[in-house]
SEVOVO-327240 format. One record per residue (C-alpha): residue number from 0; residue in one letter; x, y, z. Coordinates in steps of 0.25 Angstrom, whole numbers, plus 5000, padded with zeros to 4 digits. Layout:
BEGIN
ATOM num residu east north   up
ATOM NUM      a    X     Y    Z
...
***
This chain:
BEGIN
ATOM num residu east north   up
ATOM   0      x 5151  5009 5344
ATOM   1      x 5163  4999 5345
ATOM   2      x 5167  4995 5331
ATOM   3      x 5174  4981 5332
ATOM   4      x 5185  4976 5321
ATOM   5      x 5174  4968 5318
ATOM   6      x 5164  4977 5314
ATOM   7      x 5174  4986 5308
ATOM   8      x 5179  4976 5298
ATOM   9      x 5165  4970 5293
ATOM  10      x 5160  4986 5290
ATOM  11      x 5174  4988 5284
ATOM  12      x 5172  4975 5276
ATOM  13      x 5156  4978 5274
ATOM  14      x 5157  4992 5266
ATOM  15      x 5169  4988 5258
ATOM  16      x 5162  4978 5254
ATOM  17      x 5150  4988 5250
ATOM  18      x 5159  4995 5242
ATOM  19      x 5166  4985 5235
ATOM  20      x 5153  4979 5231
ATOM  21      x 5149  4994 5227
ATOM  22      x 5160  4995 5219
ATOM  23      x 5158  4984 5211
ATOM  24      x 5144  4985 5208
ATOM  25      x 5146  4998 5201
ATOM  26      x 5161  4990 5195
ATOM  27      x 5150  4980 5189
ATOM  28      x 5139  4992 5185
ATOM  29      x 5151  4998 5175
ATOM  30      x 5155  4986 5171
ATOM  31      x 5142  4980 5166
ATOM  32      x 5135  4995 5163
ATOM  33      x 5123  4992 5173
ATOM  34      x 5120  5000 5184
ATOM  35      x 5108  4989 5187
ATOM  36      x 5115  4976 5189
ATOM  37      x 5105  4968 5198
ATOM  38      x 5089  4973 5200
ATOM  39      x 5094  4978 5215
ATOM  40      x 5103  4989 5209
ATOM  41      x 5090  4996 5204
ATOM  42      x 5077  4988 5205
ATOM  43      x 5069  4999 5196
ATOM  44      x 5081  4999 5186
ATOM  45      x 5082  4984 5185
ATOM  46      x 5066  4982 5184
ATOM  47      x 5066  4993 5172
ATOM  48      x 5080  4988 5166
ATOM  49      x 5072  4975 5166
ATOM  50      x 5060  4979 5157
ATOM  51      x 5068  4987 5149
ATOM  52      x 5077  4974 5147
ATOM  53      x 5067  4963 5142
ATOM  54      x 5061  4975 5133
ATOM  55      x 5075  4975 5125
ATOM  56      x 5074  4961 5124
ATOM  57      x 5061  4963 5119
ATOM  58      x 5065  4972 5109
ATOM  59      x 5078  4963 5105
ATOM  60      x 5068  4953 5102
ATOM  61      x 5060  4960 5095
ATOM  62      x 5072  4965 5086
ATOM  63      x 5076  4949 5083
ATOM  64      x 5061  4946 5080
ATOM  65      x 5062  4958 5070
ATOM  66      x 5074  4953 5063
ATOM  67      x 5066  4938 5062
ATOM  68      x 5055  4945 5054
ATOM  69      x 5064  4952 5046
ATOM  70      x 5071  4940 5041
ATOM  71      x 5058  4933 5039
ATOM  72      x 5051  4944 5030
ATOM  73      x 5066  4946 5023
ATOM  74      x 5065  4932 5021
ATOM  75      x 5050  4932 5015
ATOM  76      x 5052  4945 5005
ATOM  77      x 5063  4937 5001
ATOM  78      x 5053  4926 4996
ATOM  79      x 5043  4936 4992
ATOM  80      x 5054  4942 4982
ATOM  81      x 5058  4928 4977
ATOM  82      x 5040  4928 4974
ATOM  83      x 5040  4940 4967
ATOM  84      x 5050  4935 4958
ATOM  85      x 5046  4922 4956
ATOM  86      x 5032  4930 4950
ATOM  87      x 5038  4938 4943
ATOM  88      x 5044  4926 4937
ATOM  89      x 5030  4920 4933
ATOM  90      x 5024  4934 4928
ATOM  91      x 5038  4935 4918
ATOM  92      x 5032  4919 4915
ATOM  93      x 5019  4923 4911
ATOM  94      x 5022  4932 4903
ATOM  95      x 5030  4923 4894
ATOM  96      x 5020  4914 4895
ATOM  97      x 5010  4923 4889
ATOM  98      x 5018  4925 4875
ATOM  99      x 5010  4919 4865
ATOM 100      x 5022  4915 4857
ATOM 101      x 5025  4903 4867
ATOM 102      x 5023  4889 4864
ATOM 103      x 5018  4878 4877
ATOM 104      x 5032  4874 4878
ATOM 105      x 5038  4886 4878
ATOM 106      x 5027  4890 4891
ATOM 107      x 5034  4878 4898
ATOM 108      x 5046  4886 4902
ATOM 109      x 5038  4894 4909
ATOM 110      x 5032  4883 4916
ATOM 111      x 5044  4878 4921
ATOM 112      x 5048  4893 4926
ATOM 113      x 5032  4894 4932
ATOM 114      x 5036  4880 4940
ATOM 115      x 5049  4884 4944
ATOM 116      x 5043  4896 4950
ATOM 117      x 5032  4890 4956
ATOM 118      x 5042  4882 4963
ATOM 119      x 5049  4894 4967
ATOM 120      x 5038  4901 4973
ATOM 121      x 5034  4887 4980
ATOM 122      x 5048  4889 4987
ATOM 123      x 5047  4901 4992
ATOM 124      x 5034  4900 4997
ATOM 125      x 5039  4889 5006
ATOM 126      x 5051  4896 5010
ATOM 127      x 5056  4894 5024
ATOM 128      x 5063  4903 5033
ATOM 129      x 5076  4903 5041
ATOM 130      x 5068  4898 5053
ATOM 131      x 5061  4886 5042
ATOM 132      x 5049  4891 5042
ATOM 133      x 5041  4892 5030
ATOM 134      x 5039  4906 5026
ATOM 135      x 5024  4907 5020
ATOM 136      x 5018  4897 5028
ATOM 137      x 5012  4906 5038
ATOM 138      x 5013  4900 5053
ATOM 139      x 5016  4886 5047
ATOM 140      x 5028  4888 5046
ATOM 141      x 5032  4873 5045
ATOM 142      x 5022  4871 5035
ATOM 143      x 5027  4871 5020
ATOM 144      x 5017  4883 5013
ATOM 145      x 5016  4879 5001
ATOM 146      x 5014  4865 4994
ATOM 147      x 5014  4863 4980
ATOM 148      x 4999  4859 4972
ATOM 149      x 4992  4856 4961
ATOM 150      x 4987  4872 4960
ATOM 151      x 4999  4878 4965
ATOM 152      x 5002  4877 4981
ATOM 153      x 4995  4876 4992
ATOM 154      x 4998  4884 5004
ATOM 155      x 4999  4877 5016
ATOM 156      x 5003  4888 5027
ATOM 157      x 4994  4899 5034
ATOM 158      x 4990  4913 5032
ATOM 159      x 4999  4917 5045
ATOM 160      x 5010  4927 5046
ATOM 161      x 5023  4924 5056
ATOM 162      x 5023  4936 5066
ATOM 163      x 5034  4941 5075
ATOM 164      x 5034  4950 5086
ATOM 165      x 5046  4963 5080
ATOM 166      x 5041  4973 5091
ATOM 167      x 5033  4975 5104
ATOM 168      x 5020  4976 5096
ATOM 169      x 5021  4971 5083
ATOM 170      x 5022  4959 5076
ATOM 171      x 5026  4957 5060
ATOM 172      x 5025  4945 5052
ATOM 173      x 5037  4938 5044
ATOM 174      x 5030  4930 5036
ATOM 175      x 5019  4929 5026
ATOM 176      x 5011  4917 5023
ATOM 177      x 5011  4909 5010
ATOM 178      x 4996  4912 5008
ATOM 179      x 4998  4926 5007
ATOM 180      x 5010  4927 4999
ATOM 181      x 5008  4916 4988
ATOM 182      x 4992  4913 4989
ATOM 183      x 4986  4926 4992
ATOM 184      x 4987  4930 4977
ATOM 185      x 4974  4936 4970
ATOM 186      x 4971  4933 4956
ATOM 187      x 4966  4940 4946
ATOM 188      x 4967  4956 4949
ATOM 189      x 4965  4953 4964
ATOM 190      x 4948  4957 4966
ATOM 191      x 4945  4948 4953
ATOM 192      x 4952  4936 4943
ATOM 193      x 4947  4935 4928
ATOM 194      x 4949  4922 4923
ATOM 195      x 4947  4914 4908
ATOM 196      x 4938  4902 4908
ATOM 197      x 4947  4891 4905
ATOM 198      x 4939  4883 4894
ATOM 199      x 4940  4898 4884
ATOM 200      x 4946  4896 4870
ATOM 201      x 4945  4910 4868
ATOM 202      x 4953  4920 4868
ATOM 203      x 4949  4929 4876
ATOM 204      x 4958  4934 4889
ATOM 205      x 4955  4940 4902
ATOM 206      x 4960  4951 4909
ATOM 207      x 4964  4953 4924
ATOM 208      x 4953  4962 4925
ATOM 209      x 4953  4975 4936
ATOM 210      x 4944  4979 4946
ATOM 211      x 4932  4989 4939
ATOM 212      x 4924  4991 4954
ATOM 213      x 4930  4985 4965
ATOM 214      x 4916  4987 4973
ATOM 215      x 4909  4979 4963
ATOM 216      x 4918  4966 4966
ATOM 217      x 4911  4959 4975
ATOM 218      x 4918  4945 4970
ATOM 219      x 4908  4939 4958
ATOM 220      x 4913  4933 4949
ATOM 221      x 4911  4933 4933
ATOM 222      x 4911  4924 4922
ATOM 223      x 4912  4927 4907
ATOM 224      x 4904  4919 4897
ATOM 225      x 4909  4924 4882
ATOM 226      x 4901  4920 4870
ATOM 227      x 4904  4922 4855
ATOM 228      x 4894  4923 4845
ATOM 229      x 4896  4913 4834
ATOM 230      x 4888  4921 4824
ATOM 231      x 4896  4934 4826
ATOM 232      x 4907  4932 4835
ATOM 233      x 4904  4942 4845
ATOM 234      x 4908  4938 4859
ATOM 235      x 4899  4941 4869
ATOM 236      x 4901  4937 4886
ATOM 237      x 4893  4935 4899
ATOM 238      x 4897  4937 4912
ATOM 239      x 4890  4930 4926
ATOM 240      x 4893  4937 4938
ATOM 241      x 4894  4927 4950
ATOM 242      x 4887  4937 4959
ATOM 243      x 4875  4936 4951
ATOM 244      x 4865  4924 4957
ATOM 245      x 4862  4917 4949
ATOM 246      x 4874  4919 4940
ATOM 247      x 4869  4923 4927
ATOM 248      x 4876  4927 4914
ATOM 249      x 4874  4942 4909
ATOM 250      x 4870  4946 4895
ATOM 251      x 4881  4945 4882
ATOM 252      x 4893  4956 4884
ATOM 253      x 4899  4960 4872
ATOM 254      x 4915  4957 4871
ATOM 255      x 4926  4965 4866
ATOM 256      x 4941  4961 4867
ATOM 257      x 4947  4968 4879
ATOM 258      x 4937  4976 4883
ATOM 259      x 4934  4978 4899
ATOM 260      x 4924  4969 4905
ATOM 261      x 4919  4974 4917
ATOM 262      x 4910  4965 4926
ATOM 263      x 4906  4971 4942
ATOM 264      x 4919  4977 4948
ATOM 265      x 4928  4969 4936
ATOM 266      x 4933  4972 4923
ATOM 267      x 4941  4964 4912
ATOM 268      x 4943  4962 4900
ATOM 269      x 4942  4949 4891
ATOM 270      x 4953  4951 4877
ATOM 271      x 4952  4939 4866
ATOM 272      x 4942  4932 4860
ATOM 273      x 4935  4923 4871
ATOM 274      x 4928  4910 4865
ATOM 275      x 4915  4907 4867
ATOM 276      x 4913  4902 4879
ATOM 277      x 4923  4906 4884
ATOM 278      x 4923  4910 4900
ATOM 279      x 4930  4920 4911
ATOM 280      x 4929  4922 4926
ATOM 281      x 4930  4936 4934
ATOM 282      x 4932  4931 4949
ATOM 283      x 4936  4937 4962
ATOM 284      x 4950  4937 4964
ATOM 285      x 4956  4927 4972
ATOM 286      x 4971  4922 4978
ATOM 287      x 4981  4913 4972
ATOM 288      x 4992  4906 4975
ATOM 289      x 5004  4910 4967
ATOM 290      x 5007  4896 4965
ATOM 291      x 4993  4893 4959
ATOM 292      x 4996  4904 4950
ATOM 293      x 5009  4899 4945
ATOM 294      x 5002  4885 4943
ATOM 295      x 4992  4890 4937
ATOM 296      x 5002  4897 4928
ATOM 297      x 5011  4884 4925
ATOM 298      x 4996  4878 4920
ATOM 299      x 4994  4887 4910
ATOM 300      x 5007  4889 4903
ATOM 301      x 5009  4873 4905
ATOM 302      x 4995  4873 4896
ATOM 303      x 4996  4875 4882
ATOM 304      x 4993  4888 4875
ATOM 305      x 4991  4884 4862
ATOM 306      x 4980  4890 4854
ATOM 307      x 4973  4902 4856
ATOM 308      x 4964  4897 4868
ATOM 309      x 4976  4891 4876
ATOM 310      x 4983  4905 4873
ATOM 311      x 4971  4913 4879
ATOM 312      x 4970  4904 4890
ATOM 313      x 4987  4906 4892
ATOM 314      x 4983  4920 4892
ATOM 315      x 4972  4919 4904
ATOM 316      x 4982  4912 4912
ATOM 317      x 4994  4919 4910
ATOM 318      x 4986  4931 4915
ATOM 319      x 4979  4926 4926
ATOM 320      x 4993  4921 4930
ATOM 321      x 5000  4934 4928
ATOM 322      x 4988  4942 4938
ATOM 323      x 4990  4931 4948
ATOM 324      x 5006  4934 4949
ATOM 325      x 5005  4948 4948
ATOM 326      x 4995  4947 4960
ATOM 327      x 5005  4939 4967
ATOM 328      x 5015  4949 4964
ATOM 329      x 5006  4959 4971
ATOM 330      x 5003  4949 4983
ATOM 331      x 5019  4946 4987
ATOM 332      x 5021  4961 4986
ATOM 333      x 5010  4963 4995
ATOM 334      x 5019  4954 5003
ATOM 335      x 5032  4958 5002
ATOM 336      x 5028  4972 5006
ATOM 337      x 5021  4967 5019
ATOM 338      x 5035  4962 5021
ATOM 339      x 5043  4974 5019
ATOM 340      x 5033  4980 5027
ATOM 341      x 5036  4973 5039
ATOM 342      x 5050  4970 5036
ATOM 343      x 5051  4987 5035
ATOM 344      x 5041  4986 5050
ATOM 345      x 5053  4978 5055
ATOM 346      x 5064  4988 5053
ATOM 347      x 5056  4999 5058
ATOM 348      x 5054  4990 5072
ATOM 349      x 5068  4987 5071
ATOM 350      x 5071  5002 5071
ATOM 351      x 5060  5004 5085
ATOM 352      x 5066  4991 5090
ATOM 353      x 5081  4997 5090
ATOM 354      x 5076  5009 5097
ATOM 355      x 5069  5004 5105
ATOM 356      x 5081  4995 5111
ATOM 357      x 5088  5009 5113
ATOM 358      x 5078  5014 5121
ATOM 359      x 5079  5001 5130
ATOM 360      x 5093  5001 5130
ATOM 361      x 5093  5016 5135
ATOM 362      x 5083  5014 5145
ATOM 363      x 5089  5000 5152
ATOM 364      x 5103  5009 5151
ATOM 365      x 5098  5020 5158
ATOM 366      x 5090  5009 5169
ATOM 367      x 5103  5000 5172
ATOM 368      x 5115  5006 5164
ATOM 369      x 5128  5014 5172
ATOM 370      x 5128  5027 5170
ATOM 371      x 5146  5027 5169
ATOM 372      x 5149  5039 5176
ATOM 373      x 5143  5037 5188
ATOM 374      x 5145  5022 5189
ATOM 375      x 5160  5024 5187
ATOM 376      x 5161  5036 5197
ATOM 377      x 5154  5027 5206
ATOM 378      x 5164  5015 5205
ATOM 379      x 5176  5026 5207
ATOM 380      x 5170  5032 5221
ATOM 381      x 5166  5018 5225
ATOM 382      x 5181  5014 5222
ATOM 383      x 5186  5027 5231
ATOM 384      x 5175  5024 5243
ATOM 385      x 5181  5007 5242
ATOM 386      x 5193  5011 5243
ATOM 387      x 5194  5022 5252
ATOM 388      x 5185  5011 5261
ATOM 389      x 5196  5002 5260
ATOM 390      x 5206  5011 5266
ATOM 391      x 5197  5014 5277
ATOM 392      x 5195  5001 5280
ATOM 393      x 5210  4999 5281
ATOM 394      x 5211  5010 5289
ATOM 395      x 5202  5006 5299
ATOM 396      x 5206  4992 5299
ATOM 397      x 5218  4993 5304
ATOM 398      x 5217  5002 5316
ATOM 399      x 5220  4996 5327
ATOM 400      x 5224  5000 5343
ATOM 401      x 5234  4991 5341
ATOM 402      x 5242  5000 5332
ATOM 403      x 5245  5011 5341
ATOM 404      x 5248  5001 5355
ATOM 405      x 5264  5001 5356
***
């Protein structure tokens, strides 16, 4: 076959090309660390590189909705803390109030501290977060919680918790709402509240009463009727049991000072000398707002406690008061340990999550990365080959018959 100058040239010019184009491929493949730089250069790679790529993303994301949540439970323990202080504050109060040597004025400091503190905790229940979002307002987030009333507060959000997605299959809530932090407060001794009528005059206090048979509380209620001879003075008392249709009142019981009083799956005792006439209540347990209880609280020391009668019914309340903070104590523990709980969740997914990301890393590496030795001994023999085409091309370019006419 006759090779025209023509001819000769394009294929000269055509596989130098080749090369050159070869050579800086792999120039580009070092420089970047990729041996896939477009899907042509391995289809399968690239498909897989791919996957593997938007599950990194993924995970990153992940990461970032982990550190939100951390911030917003950091953030709520914070307040809880603040709560649990502010308690303590009114349990120290009560019990200054309860000294019997206190005159009505001197109780009105303590007043002033219970309002300050009830003003306190009204703050921190309507906290907002870095994003201004109210914090215990369940999904309405824009909706102030809590509004002050006559009776304490009144709770304007929901019961929901605010999740987010911290890994493929789980989501954790970074909030906790209003209702179940500052309402969702038992009285009493949590399955039953005792409670001292409050037209008495006598003397007599009840206590907070403990659980005798826990099958036998099926929620009745009880009431207490106390009778005082007025011939000999003894004191006598009938109980109605609510369960009982129709309610009707059981035969005189003998009372003794502080003895134990037992009624179906209740027991308590009564100390002092109740009045004739004089009433109390044994009813099922129910929630209360902590601000009620601080309002309620404010009401009876702002009352006066002069005389025996207005002592005992101090007494009463101050108790009442003291169970429904310790019960709110328990509650806000309860709470602040469900958030260690999923603050403690979170580093333990952080932990997977990091590994995880080296596991992607590694395997999109080992999909499009270089391996260094080979790609650089391949530039090198693709450097010799250019150049040793060069020369030929030279070579053969310039022979000619005309050269060797004289």
């Amino acid at each position: 076959m006759r090779i025209s100058t023509s001819m000769m040239f394009d294929m000269g010019v055509s596989r130098l090309t080749d090369l050159q184009s070869n050579l800086v491929k792999t120039q580009q493949q070092i420089s970047t660390g990729r041996r896939v730089l477009t899907p042509s250069d391995d289809p399968v790679a690239a498909a897989a590189a791919l996957g593997v790529s938007q599950s990194i993303s993924m995970n990153d994301q992940y990461a970032v909705n982990r550190n939100n949540a951390k911030s917003a439970l950091s953030d709520e323990e914070s307040n809880l803390a603040n709560v649990v202080t502010q308690l303590q504050s009114v349990k120290t109060i009560i019990v200054g109030a309860g000294n019997g040597s206190l005159d009505d004025t001197q109780r009105q400091d303590y007043v002033t501290q219970l309002k300050s503190i009830y003003d306190e905790l009204l703050g921190v229940a309507n906290t907002k977060d870095s994003l201004g979002n109210y914090m215990f307002s369940g999904y309405q987030t824009d909706t102030q919680p809590f509004t002050k009333s006559a009776t304490g507060a009144t709770y304007n959000g929901d019961q929901g918790q605010r999740l987010l997605q911290v890994a493929p299959s789980r989501q954790i809530s970074v909030s906790d709402s209003g209702l179940a932090v500052f309402e969702n407060n038992s009285v009493g001794n949590g399955h039953f509240v005792t409670a001292a009528g409050a037209s008495n005059t006598g003397s007599g206090i009840i206590s907070t009463g403990s659980v005798a048979d826990l099958s036998q509380l099926n929620g009745q209620s009880y009431s207490l009727t106390f009778s005082v001879d007025p011939t000999t003075g003894a004191t006598t008392y009938t109980y109605t049991d609510s369960s009982v249709v129709p309610p009707t009142p059981s035969a005189p019981q003998p009372y003794t000072d502080g003895s134990t009083i037992t009624l179906g799956g209740t027991q308590f005792s009564i100390s002092g000398k109740p009045a004739n006439g004089d009433t109390f209540s044994v009813q099922p347990s129910t929630d209360q707002s902590i601000f009620t209880t601080i309002t309620n609280l404010i009401t009876a020391l702002s009352s006066t406690a002069v005389g025996s009668t207005n002592q005992t019914r101090l007494g009463n309340n101050l108790n009442t008061a003291n169970n429904a903070i310790d019960n709110a104590l328990n509650n806000i523990s309860s709470v602040r340990a469900s958030v260690g709980a999923r603050l403690s969740e979170l580093d333990d997914l952080d932990t997977a999550g990091s590994d995880l990301k080296t596991q992607y890393t590694d395997k999109l590496g080992d999909l499009v990365n270089i391996d260094p030795i080979e790609a650089y001994s391949s530039l090198t023999q693709q450097q010799y080959t250019l150049q040793a085409a060069q020369q030929s091309f030279i070579s053969i370019s310039g022979l000619s018959l005309f050269n060797y006419l004289k």
